[in-house]
Backbone of each chain as ProteinMPNN parsed JSONL, in Angstrom:
{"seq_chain_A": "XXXXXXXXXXXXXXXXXXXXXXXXXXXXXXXXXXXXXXXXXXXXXXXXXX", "coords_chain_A": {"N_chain_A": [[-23.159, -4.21, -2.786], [-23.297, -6.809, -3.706], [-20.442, -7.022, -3.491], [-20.204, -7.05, -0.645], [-21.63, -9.237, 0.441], [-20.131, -11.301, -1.055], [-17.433, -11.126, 0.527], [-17.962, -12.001, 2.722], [-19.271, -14.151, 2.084], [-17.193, -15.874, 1.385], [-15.58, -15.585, 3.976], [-17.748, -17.147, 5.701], [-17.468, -19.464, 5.127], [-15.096, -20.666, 5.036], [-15.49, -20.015, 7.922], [-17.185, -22.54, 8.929], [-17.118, -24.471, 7.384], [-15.075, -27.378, 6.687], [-13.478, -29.362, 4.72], [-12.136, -28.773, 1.614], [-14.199, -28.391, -0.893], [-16.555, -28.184, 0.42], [-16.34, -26.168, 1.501], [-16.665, -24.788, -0.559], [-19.523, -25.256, -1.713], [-20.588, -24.228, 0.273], [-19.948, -21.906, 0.325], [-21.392, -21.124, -2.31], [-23.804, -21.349, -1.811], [-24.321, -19.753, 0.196], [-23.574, -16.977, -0.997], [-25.499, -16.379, -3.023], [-28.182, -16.786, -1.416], [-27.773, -14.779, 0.196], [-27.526, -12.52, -2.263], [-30.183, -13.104, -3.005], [-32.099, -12.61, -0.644], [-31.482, -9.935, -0.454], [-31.933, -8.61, -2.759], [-34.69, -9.678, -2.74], [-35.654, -7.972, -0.99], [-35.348, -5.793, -1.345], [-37.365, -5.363, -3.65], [-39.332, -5.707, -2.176], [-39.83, -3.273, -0.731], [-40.041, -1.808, -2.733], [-43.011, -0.745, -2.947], [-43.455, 1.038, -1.312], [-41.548, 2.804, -1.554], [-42.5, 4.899, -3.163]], "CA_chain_A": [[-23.857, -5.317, -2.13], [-22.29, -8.256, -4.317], [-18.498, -7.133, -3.165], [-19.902, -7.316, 0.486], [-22.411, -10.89, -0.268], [-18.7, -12.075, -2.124], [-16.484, -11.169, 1.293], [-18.997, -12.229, 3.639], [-19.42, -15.543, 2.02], [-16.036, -16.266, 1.882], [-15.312, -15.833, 5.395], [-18.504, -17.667, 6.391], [-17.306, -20.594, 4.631], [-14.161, -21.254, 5.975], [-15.733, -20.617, 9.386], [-18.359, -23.264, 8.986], [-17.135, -25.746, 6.709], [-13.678, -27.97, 6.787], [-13.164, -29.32, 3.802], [-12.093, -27.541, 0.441], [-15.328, -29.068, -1.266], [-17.627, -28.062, 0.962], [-16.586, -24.816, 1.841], [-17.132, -24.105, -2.4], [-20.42, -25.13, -1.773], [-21.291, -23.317, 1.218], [-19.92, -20.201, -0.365], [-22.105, -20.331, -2.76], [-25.098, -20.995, -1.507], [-24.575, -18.378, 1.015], [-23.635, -16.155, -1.821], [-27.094, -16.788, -3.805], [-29.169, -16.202, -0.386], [-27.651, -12.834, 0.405], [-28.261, -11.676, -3.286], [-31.911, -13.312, -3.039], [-32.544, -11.874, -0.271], [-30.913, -8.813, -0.589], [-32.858, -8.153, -4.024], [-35.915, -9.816, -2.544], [-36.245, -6.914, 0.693], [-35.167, -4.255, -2.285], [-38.324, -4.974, -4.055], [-40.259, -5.609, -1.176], [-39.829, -2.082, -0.171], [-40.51, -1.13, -4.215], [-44.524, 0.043, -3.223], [-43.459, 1.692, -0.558], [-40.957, 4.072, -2.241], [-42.791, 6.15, -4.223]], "C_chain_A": [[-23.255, -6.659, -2.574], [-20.987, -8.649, -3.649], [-19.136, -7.721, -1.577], [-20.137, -8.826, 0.835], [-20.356, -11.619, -0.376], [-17.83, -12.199, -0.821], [-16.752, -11.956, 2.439], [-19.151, -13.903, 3.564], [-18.162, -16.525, 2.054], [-15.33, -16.488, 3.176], [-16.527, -17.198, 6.383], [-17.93, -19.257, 6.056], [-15.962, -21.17, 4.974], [-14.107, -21.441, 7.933], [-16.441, -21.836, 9.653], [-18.022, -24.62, 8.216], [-14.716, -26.186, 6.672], [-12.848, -28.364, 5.988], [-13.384, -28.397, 2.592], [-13.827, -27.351, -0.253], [-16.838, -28.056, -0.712], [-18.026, -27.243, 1.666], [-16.877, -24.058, 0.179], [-18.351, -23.709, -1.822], [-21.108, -24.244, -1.086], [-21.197, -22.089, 1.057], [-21.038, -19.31, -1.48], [-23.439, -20.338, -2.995], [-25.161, -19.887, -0.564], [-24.865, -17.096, 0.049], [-25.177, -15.74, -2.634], [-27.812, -16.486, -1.87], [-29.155, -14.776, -0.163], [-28.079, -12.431, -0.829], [-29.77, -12.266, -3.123], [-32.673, -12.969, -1.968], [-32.555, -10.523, 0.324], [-32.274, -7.51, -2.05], [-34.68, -8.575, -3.54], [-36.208, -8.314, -1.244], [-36.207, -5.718, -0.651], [-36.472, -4.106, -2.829], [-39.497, -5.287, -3.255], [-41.0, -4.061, -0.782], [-40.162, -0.856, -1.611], [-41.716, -0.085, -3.547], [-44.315, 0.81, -2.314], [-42.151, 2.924, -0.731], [-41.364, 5.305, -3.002], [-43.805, 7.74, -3.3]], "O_chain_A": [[-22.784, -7.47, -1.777], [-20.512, -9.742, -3.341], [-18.652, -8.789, -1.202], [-19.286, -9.562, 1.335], [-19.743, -12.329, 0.42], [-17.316, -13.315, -0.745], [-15.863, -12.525, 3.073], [-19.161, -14.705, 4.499], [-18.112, -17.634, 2.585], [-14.598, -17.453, 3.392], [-16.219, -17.888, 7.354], [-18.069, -20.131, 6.911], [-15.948, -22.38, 5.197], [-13.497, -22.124, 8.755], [-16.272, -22.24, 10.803], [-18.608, -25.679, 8.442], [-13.673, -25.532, 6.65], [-11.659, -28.063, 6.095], [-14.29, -27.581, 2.426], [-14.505, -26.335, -0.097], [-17.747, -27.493, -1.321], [-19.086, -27.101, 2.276], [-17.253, -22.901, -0.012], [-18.611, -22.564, -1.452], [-22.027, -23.56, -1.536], [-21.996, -21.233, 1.439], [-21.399, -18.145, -1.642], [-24.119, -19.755, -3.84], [-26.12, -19.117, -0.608], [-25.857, -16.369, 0.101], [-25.671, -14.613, -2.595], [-27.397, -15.396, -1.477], [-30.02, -13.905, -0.253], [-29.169, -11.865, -0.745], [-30.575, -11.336, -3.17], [-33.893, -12.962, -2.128], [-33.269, -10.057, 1.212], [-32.907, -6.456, -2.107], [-35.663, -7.932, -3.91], [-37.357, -8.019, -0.914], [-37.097, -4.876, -0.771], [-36.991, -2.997, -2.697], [-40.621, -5.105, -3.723], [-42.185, -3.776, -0.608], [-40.401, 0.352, -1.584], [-41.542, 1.134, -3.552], [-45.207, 1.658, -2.34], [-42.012, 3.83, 0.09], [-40.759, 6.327, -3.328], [-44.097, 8.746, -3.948]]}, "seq_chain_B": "XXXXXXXXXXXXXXXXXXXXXXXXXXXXXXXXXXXXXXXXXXXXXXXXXXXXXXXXXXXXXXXXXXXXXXXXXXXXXXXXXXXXXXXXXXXXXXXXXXXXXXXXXXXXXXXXXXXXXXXXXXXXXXXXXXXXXXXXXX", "coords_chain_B": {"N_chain_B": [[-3.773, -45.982, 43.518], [-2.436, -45.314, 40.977], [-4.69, -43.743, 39.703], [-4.814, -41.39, 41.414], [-2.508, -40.139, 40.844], [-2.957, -39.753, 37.97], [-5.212, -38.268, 38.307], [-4.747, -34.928, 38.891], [-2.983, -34.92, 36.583], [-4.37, -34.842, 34.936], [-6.013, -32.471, 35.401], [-4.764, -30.452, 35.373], [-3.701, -30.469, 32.758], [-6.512, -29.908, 31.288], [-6.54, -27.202, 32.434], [-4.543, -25.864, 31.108], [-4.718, -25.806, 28.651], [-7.471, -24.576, 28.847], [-6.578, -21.957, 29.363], [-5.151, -21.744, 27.327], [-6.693, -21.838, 24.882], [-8.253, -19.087, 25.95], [-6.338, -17.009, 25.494], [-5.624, -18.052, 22.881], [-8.53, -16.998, 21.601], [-8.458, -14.235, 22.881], [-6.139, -12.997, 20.976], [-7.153, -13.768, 18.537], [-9.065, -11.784, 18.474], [-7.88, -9.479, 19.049], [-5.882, -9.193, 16.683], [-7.115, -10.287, 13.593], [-7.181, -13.351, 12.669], [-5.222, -14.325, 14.303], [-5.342, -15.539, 16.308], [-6.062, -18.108, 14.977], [-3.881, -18.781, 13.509], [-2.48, -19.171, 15.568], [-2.8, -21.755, 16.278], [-2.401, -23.129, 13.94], [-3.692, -22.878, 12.021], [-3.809, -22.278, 8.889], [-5.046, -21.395, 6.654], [-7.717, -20.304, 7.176], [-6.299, -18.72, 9.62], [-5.582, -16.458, 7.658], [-7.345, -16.189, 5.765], [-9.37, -14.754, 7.508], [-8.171, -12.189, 8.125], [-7.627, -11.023, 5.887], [-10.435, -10.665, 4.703], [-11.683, -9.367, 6.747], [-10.025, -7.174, 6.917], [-9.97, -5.884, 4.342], [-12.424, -5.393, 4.608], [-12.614, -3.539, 6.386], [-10.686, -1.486, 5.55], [-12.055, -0.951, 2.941], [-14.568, -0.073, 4.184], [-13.393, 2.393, 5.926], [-12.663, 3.734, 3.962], [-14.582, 4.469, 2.659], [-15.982, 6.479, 3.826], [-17.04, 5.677, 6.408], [-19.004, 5.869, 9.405], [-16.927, 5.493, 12.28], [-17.753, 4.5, 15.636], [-17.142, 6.016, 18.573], [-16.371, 5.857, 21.755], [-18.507, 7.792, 23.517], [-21.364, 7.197, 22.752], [-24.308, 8.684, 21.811], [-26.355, 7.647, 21.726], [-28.465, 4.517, 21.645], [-27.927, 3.365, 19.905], [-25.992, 4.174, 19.021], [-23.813, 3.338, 20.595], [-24.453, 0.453, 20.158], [-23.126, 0.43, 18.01], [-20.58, 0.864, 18.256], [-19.689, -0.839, 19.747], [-20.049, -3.015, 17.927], [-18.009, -1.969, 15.965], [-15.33, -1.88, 17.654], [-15.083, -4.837, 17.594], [-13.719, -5.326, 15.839], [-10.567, -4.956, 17.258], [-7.452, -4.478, 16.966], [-8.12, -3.294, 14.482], [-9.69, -1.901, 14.234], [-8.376, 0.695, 15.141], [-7.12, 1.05, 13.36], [-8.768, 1.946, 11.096], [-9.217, 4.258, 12.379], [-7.095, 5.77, 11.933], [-7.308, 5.433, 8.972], [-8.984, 7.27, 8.586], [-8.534, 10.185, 8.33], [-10.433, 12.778, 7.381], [-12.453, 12.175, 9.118], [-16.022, 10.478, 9.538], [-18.423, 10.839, 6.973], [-22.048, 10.57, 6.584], [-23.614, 11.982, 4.992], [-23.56, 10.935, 2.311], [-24.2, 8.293, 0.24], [-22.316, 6.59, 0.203], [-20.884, 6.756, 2.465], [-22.852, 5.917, 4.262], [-23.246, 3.121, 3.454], [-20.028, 2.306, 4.063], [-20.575, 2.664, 6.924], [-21.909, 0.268, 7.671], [-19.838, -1.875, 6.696], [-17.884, -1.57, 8.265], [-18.859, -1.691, 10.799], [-19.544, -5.021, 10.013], [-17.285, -6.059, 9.89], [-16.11, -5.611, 12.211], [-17.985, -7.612, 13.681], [-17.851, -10.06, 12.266], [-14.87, -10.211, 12.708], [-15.506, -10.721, 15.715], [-16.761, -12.942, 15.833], [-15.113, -14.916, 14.594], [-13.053, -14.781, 16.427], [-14.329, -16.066, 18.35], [-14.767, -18.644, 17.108], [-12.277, -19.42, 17.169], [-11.366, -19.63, 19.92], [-13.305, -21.714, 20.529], [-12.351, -23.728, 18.875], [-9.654, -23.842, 19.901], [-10.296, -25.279, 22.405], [-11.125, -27.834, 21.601], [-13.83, -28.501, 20.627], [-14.425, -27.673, 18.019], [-14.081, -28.048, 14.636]], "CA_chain_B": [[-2.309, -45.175, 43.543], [-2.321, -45.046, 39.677], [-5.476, -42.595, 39.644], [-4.275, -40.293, 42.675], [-1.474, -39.409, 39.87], [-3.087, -39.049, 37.12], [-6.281, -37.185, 37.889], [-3.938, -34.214, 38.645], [-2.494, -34.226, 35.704], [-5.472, -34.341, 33.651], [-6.622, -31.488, 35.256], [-3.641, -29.264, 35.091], [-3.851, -30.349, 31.237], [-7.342, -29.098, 31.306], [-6.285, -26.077, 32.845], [-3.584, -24.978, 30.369], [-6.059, -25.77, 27.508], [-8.55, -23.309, 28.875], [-5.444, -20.94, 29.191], [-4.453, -21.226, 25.76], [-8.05, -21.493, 24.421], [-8.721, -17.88, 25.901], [-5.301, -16.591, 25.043], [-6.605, -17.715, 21.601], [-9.857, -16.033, 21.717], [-7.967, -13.085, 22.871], [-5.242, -12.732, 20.135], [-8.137, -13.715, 17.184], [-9.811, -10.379, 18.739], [-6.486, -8.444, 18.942], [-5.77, -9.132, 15.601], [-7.753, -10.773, 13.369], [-6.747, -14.039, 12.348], [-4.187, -14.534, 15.101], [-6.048, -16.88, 17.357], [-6.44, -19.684, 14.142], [-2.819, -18.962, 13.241], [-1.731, -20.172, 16.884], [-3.272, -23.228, 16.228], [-1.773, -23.47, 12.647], [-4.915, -23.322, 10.85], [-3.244, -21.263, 8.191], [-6.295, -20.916, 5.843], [-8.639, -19.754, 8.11], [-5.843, -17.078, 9.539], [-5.361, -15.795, 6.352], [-8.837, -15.657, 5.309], [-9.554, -13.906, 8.094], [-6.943, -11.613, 8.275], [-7.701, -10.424, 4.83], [-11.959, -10.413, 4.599], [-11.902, -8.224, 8.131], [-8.954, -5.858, 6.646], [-11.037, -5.125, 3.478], [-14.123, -4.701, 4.961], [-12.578, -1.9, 7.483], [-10.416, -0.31, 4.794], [-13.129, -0.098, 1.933], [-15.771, 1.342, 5.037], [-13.573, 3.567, 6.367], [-12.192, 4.744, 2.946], [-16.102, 5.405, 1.908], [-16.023, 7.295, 5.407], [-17.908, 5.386, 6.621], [-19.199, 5.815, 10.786], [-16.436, 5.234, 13.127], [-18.33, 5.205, 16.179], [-16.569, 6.53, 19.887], [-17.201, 5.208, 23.298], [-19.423, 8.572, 24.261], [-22.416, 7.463, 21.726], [-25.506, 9.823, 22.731], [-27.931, 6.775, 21.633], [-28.135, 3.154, 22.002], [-28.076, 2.93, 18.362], [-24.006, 4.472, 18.632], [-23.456, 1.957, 21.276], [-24.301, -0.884, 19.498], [-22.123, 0.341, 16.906], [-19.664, 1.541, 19.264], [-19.575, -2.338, 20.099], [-19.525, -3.86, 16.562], [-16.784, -1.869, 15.741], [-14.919, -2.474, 18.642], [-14.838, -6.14, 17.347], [-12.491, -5.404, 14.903], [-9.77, -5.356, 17.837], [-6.691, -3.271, 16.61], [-8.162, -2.626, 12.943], [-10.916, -0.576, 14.429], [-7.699, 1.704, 15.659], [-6.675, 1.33, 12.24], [-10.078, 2.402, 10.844], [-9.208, 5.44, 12.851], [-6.377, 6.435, 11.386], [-7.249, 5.562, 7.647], [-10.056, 8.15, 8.109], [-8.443, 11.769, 9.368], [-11.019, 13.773, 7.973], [-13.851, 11.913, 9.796], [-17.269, 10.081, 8.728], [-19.094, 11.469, 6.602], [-22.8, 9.345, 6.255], [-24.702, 12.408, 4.306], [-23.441, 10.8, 1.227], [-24.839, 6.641, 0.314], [-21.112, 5.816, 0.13], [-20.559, 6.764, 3.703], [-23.72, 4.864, 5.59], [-22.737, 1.529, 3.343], [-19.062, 2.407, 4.429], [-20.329, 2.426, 8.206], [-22.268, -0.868, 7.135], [-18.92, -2.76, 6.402], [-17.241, -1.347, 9.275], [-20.089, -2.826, 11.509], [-19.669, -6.163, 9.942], [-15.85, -6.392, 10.244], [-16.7, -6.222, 13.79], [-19.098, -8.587, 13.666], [-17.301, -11.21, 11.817], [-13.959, -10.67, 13.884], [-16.034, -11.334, 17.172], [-17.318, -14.632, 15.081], [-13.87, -15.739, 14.172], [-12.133, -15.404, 18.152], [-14.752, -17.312, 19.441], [-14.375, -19.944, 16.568], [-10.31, -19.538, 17.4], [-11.48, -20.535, 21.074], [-13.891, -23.292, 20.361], [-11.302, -25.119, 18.331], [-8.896, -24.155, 20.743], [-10.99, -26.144, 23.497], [-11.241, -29.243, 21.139], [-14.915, -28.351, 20.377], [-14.788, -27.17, 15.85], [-12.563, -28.916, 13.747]], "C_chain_B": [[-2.264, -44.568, 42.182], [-3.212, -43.413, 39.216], [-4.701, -41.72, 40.442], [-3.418, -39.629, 41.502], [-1.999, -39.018, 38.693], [-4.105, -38.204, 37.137], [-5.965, -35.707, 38.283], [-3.714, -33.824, 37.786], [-3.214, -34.083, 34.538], [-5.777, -33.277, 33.793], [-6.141, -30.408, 35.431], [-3.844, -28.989, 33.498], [-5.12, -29.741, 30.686], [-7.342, -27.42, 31.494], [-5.636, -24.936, 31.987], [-4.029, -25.293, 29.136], [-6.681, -25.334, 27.609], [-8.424, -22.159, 28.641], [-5.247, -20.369, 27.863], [-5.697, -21.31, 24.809], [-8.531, -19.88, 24.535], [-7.57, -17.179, 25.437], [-5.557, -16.323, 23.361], [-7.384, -16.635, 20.734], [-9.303, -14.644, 21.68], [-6.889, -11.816, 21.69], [-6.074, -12.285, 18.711], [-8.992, -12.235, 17.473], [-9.008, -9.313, 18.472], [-6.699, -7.967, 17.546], [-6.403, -9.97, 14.607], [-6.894, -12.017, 12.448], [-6.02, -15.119, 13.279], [-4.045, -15.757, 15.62], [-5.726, -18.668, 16.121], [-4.331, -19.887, 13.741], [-1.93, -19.828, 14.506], [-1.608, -21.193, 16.779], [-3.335, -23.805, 14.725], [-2.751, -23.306, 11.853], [-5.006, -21.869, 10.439], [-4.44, -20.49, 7.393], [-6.936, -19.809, 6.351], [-7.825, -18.497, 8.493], [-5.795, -16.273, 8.778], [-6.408, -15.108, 5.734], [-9.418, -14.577, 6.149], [-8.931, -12.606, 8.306], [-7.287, -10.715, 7.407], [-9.348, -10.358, 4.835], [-12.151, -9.293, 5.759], [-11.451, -7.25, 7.864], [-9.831, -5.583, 5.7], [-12.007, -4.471, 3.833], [-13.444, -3.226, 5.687], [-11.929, -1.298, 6.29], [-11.179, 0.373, 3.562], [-14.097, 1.042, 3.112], [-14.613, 2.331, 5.567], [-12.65, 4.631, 5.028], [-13.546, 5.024, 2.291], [-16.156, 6.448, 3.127], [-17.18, 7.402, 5.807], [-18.163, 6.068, 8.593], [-17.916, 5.394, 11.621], [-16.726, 5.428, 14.508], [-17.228, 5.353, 17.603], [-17.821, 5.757, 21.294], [-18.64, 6.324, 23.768], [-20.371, 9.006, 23.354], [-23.096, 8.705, 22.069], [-26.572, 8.768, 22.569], [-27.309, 5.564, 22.016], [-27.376, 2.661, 20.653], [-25.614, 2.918, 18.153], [-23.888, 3.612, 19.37], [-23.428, 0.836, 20.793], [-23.428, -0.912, 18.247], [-20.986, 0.473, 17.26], [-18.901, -0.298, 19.386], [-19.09, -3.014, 19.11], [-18.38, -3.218, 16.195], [-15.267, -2.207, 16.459], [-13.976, -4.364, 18.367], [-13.785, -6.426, 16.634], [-10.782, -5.686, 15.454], [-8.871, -4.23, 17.206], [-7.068, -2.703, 15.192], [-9.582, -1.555, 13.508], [-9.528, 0.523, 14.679], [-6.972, 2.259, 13.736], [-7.45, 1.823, 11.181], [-10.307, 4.242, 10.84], [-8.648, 6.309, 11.931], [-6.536, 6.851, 10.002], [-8.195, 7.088, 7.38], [-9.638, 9.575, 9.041], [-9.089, 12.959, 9.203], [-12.663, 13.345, 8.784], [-15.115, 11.323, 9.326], [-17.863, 11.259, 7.805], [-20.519, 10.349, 5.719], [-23.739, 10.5, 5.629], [-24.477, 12.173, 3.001], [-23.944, 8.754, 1.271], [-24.017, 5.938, 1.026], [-20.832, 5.751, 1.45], [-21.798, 6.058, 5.288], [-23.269, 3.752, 5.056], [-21.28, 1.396, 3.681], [-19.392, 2.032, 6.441], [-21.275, 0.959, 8.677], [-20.913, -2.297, 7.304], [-18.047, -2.442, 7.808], [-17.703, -2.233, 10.648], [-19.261, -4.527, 11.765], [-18.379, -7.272, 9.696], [-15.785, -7.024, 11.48], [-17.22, -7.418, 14.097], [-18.326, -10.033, 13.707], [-15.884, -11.356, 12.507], [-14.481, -11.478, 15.11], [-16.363, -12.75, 16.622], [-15.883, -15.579, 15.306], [-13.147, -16.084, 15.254], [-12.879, -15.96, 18.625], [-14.624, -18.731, 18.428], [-12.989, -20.539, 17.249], [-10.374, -20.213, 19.225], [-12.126, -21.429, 21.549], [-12.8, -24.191, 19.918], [-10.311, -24.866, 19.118], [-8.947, -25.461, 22.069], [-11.01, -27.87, 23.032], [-13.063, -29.109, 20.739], [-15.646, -28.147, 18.59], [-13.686, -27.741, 16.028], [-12.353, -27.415, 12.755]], "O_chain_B": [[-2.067, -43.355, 42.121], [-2.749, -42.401, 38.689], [-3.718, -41.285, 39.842], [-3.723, -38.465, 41.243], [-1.598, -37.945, 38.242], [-4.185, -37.368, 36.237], [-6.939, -34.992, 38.046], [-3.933, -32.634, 37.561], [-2.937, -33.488, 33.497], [-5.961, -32.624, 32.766], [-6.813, -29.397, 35.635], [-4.057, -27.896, 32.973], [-4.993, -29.06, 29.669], [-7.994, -26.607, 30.839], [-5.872, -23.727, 31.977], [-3.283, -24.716, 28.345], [-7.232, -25.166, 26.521], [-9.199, -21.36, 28.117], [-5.189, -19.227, 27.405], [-5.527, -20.658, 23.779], [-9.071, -19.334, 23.573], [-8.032, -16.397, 24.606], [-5.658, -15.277, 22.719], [-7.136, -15.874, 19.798], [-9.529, -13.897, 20.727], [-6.855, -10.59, 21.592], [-5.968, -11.269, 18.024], [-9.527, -11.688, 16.508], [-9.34, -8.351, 17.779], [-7.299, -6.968, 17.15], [-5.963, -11.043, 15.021], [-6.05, -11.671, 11.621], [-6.105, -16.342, 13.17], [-3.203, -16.652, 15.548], [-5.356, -19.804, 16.419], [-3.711, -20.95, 13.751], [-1.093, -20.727, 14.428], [-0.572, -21.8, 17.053], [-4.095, -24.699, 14.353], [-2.532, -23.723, 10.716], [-5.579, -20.875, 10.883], [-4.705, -19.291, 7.482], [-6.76, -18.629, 6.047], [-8.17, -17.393, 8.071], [-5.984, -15.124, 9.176], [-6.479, -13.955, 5.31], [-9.913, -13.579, 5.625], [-9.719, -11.893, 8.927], [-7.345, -9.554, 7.812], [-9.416, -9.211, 5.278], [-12.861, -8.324, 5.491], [-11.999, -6.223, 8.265], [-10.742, -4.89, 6.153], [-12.41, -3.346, 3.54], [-13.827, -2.079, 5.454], [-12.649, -0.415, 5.825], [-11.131, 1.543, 3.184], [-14.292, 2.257, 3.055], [-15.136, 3.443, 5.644], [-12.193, 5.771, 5.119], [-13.573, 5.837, 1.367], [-16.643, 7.502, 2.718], [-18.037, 8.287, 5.797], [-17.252, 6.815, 8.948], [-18.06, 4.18, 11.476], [-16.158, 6.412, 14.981], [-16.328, 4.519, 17.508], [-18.976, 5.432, 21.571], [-19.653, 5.835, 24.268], [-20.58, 10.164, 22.992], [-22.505, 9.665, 22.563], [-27.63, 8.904, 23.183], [-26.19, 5.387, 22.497], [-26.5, 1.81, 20.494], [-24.673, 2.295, 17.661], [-23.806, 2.588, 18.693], [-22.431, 0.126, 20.933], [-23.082, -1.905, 17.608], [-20.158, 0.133, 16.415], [-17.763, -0.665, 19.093], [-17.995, -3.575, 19.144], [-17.472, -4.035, 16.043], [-14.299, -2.691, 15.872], [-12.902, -4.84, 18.736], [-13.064, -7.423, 16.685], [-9.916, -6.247, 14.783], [-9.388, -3.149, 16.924], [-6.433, -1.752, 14.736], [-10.156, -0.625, 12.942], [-9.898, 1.572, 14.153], [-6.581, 3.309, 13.225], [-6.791, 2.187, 10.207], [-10.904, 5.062, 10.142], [-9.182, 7.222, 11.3], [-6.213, 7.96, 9.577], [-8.158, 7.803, 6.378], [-10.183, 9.957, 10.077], [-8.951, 13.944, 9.927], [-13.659, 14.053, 8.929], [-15.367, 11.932, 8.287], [-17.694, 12.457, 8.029], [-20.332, 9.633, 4.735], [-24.905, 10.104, 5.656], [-25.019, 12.972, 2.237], [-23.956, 8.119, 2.326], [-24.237, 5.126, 1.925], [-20.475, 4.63, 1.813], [-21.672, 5.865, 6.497], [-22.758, 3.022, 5.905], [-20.988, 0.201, 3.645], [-18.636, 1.338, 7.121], [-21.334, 0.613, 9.857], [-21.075, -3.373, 7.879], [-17.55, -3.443, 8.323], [-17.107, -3.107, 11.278], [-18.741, -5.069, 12.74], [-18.32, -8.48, 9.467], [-15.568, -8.179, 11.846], [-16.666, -8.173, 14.896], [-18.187, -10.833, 14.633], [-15.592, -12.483, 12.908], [-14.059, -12.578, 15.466], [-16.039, -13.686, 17.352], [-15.705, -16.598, 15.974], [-12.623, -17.19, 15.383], [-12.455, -16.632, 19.566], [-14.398, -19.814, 18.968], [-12.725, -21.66, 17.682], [-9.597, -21.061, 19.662], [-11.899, -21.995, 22.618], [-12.43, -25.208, 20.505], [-9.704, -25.931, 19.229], [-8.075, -26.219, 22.493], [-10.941, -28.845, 23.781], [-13.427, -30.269, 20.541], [-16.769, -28.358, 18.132], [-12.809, -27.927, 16.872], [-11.453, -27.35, 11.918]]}, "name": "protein", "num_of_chains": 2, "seq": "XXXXXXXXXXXXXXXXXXXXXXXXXXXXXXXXXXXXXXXXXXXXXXXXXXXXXXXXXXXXXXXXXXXXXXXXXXXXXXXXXXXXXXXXXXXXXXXXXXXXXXXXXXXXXXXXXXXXXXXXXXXXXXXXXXXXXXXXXXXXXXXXXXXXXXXXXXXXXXXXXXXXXXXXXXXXXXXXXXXXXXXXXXXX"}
């Protein structure tokens, strides 16, 4: 999930942003959303695993 | 007199900017990258080029889903589609994988996961490659 989050954000960020700067940033706030809400649906679905 | 001549040739120049806008579009689908490389925007080909190739060769070296035109559901269709997106690396998808999916293992549904979203993100990238072709993304 990280490697895909990590490839995912990289691409999004040169689609979306122009400068060097500000494709960082956008990488890694994208990055941080997918894991937060990647990990947030995982334990969403916690009570309903067992 | 002045107009009469040039609104012609604006809209020939329009014309062969729509041309090479879908030409674009078409190439960034082909192959992934292609379209931004036309239009020099090296980064971006590159990036693309390489984030689309990973994704298909990790999914279809987990063996992952490769799906075929003659789904039986909607569900293969729509995957049928996203993969599709990939343009010639879905053919290359094919090949990496000769003995076939296999999704009764984790590795092989998050393998047909990345395969998906190769797709996905190619189809993203040729229509970027023919917006900025148009003059529309920087």
């Amino acid at each position: 999930m990280l490697f895909f989050a990590l490839v995912i954000s990289v691409a999004f960020g040169f689609l979306s942003r122009r400068r060097p700067l500000d494709r960082v940033k956008y990488m890694l706030w994208s990055l941080f959303l997918f894991l937060l809400v990647g990990i947030g649906i995982g334990w969403a679905m916690y009570p309903f695993s067992r | 007199m002045t107009e009469e001549i040039q609104v012609p040739a604006a809209s020939q120049a329009t014309k062969n900017r729509e041309t090479f806008a879908l030409a674009c579009g078409f190439a960034g689908w082909l192959v992934p990258g292609l379209g931004h490389a036309l239009q020099k925007m090296w980064g971006r080909a590159i990036i693309f080029f390489i984030t689309v190739g990973v994704l298909v060769l990790i999914g279809a070296g987990m063996r992952g889903n490769v799906f075929n035109s003659d789904g039986g559901d909607a569900f293969a269709s729509l995957g049928y589609l996203a993969d599709l997106g990939a343009g010639s690396f879905y053919l290359l998808a094919k090949k990496v994988e000769p003995n076939g999916a296999d999704v009764s293992r984790a590795g092989g549904d998050y393998g047909t996961r990345f395969l998906a979203a190769a797709g996905v993100l190619n189809l993203l990238s040729a229509l970027h490659a023919y917006e900025a072709a148009r003059g529309r993304k920087g």
